[in-house]
ROPAPA-93605 format. One line per 3 residues: their letters; for each residue x negated, y negated, z negated of C-alpha. Coordinates in nm, 2 decimals. Each point is the difference from the previous one (the first is absolute). Layout:
N
A	X/Y/Z  ...
END
This chain:
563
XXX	-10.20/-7.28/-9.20  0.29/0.25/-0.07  0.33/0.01/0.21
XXX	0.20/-0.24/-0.29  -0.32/-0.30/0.08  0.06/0.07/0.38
XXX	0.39/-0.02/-0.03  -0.05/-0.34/-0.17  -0.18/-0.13/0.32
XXX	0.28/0.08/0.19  0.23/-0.14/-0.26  -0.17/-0.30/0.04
XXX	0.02/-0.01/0.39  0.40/0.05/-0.02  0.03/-0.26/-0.26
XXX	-0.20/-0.22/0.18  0.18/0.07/0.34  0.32/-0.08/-0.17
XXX	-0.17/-0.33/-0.10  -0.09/-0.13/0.33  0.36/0.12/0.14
XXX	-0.16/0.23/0.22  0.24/0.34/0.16  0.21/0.10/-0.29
XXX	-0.02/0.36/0.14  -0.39/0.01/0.02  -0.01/-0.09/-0.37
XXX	0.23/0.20/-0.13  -0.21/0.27/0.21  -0.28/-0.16/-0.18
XXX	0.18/0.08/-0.35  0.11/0.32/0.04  -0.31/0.11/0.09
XXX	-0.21/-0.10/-0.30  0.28/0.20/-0.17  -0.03/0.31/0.21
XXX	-0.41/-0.04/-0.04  0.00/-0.08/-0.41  0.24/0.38/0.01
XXX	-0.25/0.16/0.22  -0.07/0.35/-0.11  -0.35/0.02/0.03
XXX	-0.27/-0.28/0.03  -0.02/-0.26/0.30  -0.36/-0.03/-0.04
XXX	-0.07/0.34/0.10  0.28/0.10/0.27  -0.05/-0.04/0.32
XXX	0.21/-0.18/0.26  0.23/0.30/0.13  0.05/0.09/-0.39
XXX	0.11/-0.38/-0.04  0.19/-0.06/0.30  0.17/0.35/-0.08
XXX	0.19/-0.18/-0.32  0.35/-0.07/0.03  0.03/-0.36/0.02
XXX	-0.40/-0.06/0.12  -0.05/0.02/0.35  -0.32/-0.07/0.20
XXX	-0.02/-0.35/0.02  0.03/-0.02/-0.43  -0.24/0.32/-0.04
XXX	-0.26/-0.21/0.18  0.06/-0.26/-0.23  -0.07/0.19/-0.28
XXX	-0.36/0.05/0.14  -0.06/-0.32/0.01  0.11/-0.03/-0.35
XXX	-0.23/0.24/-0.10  -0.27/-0.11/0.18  0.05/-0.38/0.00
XXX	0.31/-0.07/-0.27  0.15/-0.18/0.23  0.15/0.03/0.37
XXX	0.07/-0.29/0.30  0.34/-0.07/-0.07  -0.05/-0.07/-0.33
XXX	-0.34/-0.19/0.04  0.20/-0.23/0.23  0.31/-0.09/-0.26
XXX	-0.28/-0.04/-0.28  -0.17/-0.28/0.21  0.28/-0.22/0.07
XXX	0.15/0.05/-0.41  -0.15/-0.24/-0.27  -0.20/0.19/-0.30
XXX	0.26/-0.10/-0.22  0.28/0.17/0.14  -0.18/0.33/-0.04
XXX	-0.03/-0.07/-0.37  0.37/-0.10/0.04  0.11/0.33/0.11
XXX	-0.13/0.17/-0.32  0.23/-0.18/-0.24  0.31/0.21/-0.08
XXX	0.32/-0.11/0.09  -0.15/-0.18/0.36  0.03/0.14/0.31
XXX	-0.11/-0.13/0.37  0.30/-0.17/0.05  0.01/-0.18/-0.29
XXX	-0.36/-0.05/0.01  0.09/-0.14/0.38  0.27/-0.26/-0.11
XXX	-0.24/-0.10/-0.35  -0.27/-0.06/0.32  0.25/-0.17/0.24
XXX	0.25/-0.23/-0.24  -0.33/-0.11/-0.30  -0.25/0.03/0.22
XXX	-0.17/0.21/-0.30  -0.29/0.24/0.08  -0.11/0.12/-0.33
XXX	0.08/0.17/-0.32  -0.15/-0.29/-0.15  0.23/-0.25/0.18
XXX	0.33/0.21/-0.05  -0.06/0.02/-0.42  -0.04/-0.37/0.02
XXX	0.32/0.02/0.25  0.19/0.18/-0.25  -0.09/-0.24/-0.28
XXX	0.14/-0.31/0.19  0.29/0.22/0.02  -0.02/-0.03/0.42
XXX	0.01/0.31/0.11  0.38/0.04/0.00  -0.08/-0.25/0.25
XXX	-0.07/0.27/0.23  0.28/0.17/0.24  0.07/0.35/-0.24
XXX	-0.11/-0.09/-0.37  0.16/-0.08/-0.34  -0.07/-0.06/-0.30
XXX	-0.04/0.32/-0.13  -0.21/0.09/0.31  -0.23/-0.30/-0.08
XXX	-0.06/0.14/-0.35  -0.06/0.36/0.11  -0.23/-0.07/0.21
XXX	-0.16/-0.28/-0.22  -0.03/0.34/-0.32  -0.15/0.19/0.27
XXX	-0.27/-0.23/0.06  -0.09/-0.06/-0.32  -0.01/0.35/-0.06
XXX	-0.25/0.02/0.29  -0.22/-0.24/-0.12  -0.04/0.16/-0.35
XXX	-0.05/0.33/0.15  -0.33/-0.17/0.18  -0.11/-0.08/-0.33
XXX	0.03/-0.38/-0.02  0.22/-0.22/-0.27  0.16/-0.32/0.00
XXX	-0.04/-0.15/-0.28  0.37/-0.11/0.02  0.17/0.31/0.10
XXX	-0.19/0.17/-0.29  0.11/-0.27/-0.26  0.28/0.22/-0.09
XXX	-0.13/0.32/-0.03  -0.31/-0.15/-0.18  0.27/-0.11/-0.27
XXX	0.17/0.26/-0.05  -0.33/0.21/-0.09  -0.15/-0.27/-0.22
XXX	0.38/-0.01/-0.19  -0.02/0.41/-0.04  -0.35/0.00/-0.13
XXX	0.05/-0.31/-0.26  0.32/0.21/-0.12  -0.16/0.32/-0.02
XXX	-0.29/-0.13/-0.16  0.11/-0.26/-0.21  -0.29/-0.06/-0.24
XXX	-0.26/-0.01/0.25  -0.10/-0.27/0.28  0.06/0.00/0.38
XXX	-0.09/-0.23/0.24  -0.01/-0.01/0.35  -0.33/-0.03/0.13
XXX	-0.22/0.06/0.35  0.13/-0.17/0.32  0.34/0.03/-0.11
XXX	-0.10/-0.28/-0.31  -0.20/-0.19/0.26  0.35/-0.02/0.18
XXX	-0.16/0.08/0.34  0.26/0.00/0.32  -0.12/0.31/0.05
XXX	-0.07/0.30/-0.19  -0.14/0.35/0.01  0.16/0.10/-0.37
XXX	0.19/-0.14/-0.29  -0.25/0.04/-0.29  0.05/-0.06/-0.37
XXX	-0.21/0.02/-0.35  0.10/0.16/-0.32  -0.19/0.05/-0.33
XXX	0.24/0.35/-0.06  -0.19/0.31/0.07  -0.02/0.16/0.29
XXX	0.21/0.27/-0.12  0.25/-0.20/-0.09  0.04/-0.21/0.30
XXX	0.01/0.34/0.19  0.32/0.06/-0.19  0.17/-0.31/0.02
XXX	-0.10/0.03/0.38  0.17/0.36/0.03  0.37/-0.13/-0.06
XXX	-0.02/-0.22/0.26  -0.01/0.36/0.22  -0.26/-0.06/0.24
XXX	-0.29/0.21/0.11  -0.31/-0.12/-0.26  -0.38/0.02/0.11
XXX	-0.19/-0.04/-0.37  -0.38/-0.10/0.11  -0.28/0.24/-0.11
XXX	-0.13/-0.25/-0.22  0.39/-0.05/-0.18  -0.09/-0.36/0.04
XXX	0.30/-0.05/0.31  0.31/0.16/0.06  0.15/0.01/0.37
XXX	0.34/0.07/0.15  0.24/-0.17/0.24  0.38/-0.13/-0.07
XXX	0.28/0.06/0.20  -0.06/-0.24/0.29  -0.35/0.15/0.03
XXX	-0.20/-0.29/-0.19  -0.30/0.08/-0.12  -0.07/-0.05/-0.39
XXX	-0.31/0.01/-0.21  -0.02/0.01/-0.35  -0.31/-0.08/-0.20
XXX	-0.04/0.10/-0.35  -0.28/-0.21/-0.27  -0.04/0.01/-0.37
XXX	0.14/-0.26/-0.19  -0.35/-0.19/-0.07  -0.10/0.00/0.39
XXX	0.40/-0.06/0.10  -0.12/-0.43/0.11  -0.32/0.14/0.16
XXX	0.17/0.27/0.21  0.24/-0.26/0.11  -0.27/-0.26/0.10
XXX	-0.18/0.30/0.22  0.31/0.14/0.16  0.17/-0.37/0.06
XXX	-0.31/-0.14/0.20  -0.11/0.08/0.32  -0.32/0.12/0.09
XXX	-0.09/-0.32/0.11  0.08/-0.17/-0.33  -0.15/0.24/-0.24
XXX	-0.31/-0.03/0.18  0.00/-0.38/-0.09  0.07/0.12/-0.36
XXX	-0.30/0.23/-0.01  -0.19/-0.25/0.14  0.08/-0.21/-0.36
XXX	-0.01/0.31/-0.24  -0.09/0.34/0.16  0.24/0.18/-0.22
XXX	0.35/-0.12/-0.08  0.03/-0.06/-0.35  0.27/0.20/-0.21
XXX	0.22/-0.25/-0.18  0.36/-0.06/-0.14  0.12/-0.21/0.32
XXX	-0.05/-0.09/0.34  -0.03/-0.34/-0.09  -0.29/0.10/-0.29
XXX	-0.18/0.20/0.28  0.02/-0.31/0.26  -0.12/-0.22/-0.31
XXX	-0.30/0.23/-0.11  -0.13/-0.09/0.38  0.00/-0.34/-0.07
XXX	0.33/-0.01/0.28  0.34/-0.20/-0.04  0.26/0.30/0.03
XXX	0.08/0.11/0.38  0.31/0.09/0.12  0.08/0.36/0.14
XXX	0.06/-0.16/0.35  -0.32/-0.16/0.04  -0.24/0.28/-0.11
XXX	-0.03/0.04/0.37  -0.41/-0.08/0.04  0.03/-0.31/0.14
XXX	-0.13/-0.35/-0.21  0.22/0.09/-0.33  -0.29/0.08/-0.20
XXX	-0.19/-0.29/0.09  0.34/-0.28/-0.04  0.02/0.23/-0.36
XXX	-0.36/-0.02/-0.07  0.08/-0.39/-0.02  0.38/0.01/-0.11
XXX	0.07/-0.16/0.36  0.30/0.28/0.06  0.32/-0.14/0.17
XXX	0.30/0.06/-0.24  0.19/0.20/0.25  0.35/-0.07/0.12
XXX	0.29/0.22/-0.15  0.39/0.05/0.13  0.12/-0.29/-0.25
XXX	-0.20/-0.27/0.13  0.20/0.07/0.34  0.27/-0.23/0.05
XXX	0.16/0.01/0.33  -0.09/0.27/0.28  -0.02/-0.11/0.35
XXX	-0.02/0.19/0.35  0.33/0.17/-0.05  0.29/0.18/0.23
XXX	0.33/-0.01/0.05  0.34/0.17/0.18  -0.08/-0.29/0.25
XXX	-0.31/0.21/0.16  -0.06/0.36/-0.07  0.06/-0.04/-0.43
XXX	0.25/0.20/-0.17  0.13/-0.23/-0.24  0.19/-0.32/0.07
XXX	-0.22/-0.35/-0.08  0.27/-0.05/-0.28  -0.10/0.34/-0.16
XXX	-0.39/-0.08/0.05  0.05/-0.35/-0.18  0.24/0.14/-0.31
XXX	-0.22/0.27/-0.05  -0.30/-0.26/0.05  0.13/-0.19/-0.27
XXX	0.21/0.22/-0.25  -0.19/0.34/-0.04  -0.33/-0.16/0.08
XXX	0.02/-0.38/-0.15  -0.15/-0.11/0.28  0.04/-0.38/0.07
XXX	-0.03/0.03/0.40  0.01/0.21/0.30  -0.17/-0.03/0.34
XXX	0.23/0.18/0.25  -0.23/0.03/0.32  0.20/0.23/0.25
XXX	-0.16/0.12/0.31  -0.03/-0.27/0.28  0.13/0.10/0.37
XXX	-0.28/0.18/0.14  0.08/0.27/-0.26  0.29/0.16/0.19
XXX	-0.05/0.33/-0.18  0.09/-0.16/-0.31  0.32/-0.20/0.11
XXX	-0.28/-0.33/0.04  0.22/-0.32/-0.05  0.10/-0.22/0.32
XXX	-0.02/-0.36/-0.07  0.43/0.00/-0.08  -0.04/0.26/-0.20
XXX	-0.31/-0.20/-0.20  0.24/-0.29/-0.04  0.27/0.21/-0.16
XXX	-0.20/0.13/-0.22  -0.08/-0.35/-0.11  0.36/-0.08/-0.04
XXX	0.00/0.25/-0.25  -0.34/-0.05/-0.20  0.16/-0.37/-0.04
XXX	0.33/0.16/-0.15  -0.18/0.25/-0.20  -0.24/-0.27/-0.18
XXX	0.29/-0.22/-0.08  0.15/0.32/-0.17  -0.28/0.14/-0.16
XXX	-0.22/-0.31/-0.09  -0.21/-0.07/-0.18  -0.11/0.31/0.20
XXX	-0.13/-0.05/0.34  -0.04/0.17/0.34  -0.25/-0.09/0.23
XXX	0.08/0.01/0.36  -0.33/0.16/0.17  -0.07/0.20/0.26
XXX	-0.22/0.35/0.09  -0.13/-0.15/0.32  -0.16/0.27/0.21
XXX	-0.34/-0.07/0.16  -0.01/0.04/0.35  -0.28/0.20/0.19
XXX	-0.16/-0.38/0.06  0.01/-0.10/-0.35  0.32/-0.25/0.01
XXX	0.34/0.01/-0.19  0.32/0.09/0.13  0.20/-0.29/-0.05
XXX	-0.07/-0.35/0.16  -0.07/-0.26/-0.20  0.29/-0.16/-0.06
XXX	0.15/0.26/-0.17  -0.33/0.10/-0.25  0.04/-0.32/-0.11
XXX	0.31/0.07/-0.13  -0.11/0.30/-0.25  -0.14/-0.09/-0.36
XXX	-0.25/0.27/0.07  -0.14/0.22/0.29  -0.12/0.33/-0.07
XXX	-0.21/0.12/0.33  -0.01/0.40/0.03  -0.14/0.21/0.27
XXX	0.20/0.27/0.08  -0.10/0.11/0.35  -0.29/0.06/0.23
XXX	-0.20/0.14/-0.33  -0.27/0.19/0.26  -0.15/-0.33/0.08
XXX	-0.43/0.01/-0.05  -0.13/-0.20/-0.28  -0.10/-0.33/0.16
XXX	0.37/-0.03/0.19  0.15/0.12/-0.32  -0.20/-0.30/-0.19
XXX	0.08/-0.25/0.24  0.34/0.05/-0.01  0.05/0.00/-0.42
XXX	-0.20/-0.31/0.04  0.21/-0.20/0.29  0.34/0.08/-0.21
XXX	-0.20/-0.10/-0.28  -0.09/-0.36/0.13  0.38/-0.04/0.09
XXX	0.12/-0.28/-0.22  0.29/0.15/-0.09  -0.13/0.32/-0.14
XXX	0.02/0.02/-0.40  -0.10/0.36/-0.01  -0.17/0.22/0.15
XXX	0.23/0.36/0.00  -0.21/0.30/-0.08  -0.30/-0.06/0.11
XXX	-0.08/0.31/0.18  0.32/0.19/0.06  -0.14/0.31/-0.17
XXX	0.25/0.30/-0.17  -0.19/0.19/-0.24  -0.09/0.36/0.06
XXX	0.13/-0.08/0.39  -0.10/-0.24/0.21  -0.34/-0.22/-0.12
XXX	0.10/-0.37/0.17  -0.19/-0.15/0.24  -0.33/-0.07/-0.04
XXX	-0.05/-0.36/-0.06  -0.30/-0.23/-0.11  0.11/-0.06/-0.40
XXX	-0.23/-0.26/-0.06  0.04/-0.20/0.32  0.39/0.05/-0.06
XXX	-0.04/-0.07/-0.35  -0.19/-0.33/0.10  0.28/-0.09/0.25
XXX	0.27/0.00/-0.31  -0.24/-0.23/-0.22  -0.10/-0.25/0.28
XXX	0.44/-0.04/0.09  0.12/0.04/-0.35  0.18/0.33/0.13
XXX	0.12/0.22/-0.35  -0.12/0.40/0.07  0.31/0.25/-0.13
XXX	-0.10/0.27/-0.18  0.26/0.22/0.12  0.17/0.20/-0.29
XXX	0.17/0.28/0.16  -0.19/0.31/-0.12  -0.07/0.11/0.39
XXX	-0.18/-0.29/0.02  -0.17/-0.22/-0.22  -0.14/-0.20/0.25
XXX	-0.23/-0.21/-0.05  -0.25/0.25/-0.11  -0.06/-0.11/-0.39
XXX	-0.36/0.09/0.10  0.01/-0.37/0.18  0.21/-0.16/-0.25
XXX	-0.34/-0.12/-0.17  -0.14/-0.16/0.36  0.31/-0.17/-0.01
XXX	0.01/-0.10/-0.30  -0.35/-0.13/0.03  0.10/-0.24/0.28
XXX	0.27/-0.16/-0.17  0.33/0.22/0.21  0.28/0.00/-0.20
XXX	0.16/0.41/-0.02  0.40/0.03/-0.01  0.12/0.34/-0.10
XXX	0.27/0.09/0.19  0.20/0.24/-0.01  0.15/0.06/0.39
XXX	0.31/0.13/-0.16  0.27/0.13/0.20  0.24/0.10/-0.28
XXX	0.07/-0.08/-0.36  -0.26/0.23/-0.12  -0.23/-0.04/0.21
XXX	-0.07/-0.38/-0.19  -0.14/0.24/-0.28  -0.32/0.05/0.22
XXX	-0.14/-0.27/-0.11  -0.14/0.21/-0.28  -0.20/0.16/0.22
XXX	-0.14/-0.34/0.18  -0.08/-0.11/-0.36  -0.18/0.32/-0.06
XXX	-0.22/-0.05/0.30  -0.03/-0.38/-0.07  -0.14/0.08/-0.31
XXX	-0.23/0.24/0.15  -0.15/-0.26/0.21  -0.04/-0.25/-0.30
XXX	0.31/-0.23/0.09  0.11/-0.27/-0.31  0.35/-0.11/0.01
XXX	-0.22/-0.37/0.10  -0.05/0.16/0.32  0.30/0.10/0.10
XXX	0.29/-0.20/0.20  0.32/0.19/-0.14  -0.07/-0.05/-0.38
XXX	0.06/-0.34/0.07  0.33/-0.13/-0.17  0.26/-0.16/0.19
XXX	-0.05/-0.30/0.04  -0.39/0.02/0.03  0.04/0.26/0.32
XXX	0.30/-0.26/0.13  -0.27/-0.31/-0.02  -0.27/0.27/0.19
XXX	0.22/0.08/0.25  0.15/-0.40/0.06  -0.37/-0.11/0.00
XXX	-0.15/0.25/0.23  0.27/-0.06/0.24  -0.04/-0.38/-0.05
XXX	-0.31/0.05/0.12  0.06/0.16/0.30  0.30/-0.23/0.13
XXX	-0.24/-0.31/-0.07  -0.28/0.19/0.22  0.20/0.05/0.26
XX	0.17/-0.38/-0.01  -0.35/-0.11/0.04
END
């Protein structure tokens, strides 16, 4: 520990003291001296306490301190601010551009305690919700994040999308008569990713040169078979280079995972060189599998007997659902969600679902507010028709499992999506229970990402998938695969379970802007990872078949409750 680590501790203790409100003169004490200790002129660890106390601007009390820095890296004070602050807001005081206060009034106004939750609060665009912040705050502090995050080595897939591009683009231009593919995790289009890989039959030499105009630090591997180097916003790429005649077979072994090449080799020990993918899929007696299943699960053995689902692709969708508008905590009005719905995306519906009333941090609609919102859907689909809007609802489960809105106003709502959004540090059973009592409500249509997870943040609470899972197939409850690139939710690795007990999926995209309806790329990406047919799921249903679902299923549940 030199004097800059132990200056940080008492950084940290006068951040922290500013955080809690505590004397603003003891903190700013606090602060000036972890400057006057990171200037010291000689080292903290070996001084004693006269030579520390001697220090302009260090005086007993803060030379004792130091010892205990030394000795323990920590001191009383500080140990008693770090036990009443959440984790989160220690990770919180790392991102550039926050300090304790902000930090305090992000804590106090959102009730967010995480990096993980303020990304996602900067998505929804509600952290200029918060006493201090604007726009251009919120996407400061949102860059600095993501900076973070690829700094700890870790990719979303969606957030490298771009960058992935714009290599891919470079290398087909600057090696125009040879062939590039993307390949590795990247092909497989996992949520998450370690590096952006790709394939070319150029030499190794010459994909070092294309590779060198792009300005970036370049690794070449000892073998020449891979060449390393990082863009601009830190991504990590790899580049693989093959001769033309093993170009297919290079492309099968660096698609599949582990897992799913060891079901190859259990076929044919050595992957055969051919022309194609397809040929080399063919030679083991296997109907062609699709990069996003090579994942080791039962893809081999549906191919072995040509049994694959034909997976679902962006066209097939033909309305999106679980939507938000300027009426809760969206950024664009609900006639901009619908127009855009409808004329950039030929959609032929939207599901607005605003956040109910619980949801105070996100401007949660009272029941006047639902009703003029109502008033407007009804204007909107005389104007816009044969385009429709769906009145729904993002219900929020309560702790005990029910919805938060009586009964006679549910019934109102063509469709009920049910989300939990607090109370996330519930144990599994509790957590179960819960999912399943909003489940067995009558009125819910959907149940809102499943586990409330944000990628590369917060995991969800832990819940019972299959007992969950069971819940939706026993009341005819839809599961959302939630779109939004932070969290893809359900998991794609239960989308099969489901699938397998007869649950319809919905990919929605929980958009809180314009462009935020685009996500549903990613939710198809992940549906198709976890074998989803366009059969299977609710919103590539045309209008009218989705109106007659929604009339029935609510048919059903008035005539229940009549008897």
């Amino acid at each position: 520990m030199d004097n800059k680590a132990i200056a940080k501790v008492f950084k940290l203790c006068a951040q922290l003291m500013e955080f809690h409100n505590d004397n603003s003169f003891r903190a700013k004490a606090m602060g000036s001296a972890s400057f006057k200790i990171d200037k010291l002129p000689f080292s903290a660890i070996d001084a004693t306490l006269d030579q520390l106390s001697s220090q302009q601007g260090i005086g007993k009390s803060t030379a004792e301190r130091i010892k205990l820095v030394v000795s323990s890296g920590t001191f009383p004070d500080l140990d008693n601010l770090l036990a009443k602050t959440p984790k989160g807001i220690l990770d919180m005081l790392n991102i550039k551009g926050l300090g304790p206060k902000k930090i305090q009034a992000i804590w106090k106004d959102l009730n967010i305690e995480s990096v993980g939750e303020l990304y996602y609060a900067c998505n929804e665009n509600r952290l200029i919700e918060a006493k201090g912040f604007g726009l251009k705050t919120q996407e400061d502090i949102k860059r600095s994040i993501e900076f973070t995050i690829a700094n700890e080595g870790w990719i979303l897939y969606a957030k490298a999308l771009p960058s992935a591009n714009q290599v891919y683009t470079h290398l087909k231009n600057q090696l125009p008569t040879y062939r590039v593919s993307f390949t590795g995790e990247f092909r497989r289009k996992c949520e998450i990713l370690t590096n952006i890989e790709l394939l070319s039959d150029a030499s190794a030499d010459e994909i070092y040169k294309a590779i060198e105009k792009l300005n970036n630090e370049i690794i070449l591997s000892e073998d020449k078979r891979s060449i390393s180097f990082k863009d601009e916003n830190n991504f990590s790429f790899v580049v693989y280079s093959a001769p033309e005649d093993l170009y297919a077979k290079e492309l099968v072994i660096t698609t599949g995972s582990e897992k799913h090449l060891e079901l190859i080799k259990q076929i044919q020990t050595v992957v055969p060189a051919l022309s194609s993918e397809e040929e080399i899929y063919r030679q083991l007696k296997l109907s062609y599998i699709e990069p996003e299943l090579r994942e080791g699960f039962d893809e081999v053995e549906l191919a072995k007997v040509n049994q694959l689902p034909t997976l679902i692709t962006f066209q097939d969708i033909k309305g999106t659902l679980h939507n938000h508008s300027t009426y809760s905590d969206g950024v664009h009005t609900l006639t901009e969600m619908a127009r855009y719905s409808k004329e950039e995306l030929g959609l032929a519906y939207l599901g607005i679902c605003d956040h109910s009333k619980t949801a105070v941090y996100a401007n949660g609609l009272s029941i006047e507010r639902l009703e003029e919102q109502w008033v407007e859907i009804d204007h909107l689909n005389k104007t816009l028709a044969p385009f429709k809007i769906f009145k729904g609802i993002e219900s929020d489960i309560l702790s005990d499992g029910s919805l938060d809105y009586p009964d006679r106003v549910l019934e109102k709502f063509d469709f009920v999506v049910a989300s939990v959004h607090s109370n996330l540090k519930m144990e599994a059973s509790k957590a179960t229970e819960r999912l399943i009592k909003a489940i067995e409500n009558p009125y819910t249509t959907i149940l809102g990402h499943p586990t409330g997870r944000l990628l590369l943040s917060r995991a969800g609470y832990p819940i019972d998938y299959k007992k969950v899972i069971d819940a939706c197939a026993s009341n005819d409850v839809v599961i959302e695969i939630n779109a939004n690139p932070l969290r893809l939710d359900l998991d794609w690795r239960w989308h099969r379970y489901a699938l397998a007990q007869g649950v319809l999926l919905s990919i929605n995209p929980d958009a809180h802007r314009t462009e935020g309806l685009l996500d549903m790329h990613y939710g198809v990406f992940a549906a198709r990872k976890g074998g989803l047919s366009k059969e299977n799921c609710l919103n590539t249903y045309g209008l009218s078949e989705i109106s007659v679902y929604f009339s029935n299923r609510k048919s059903k549940v008035l005539s229940k409750k009549n008897t």
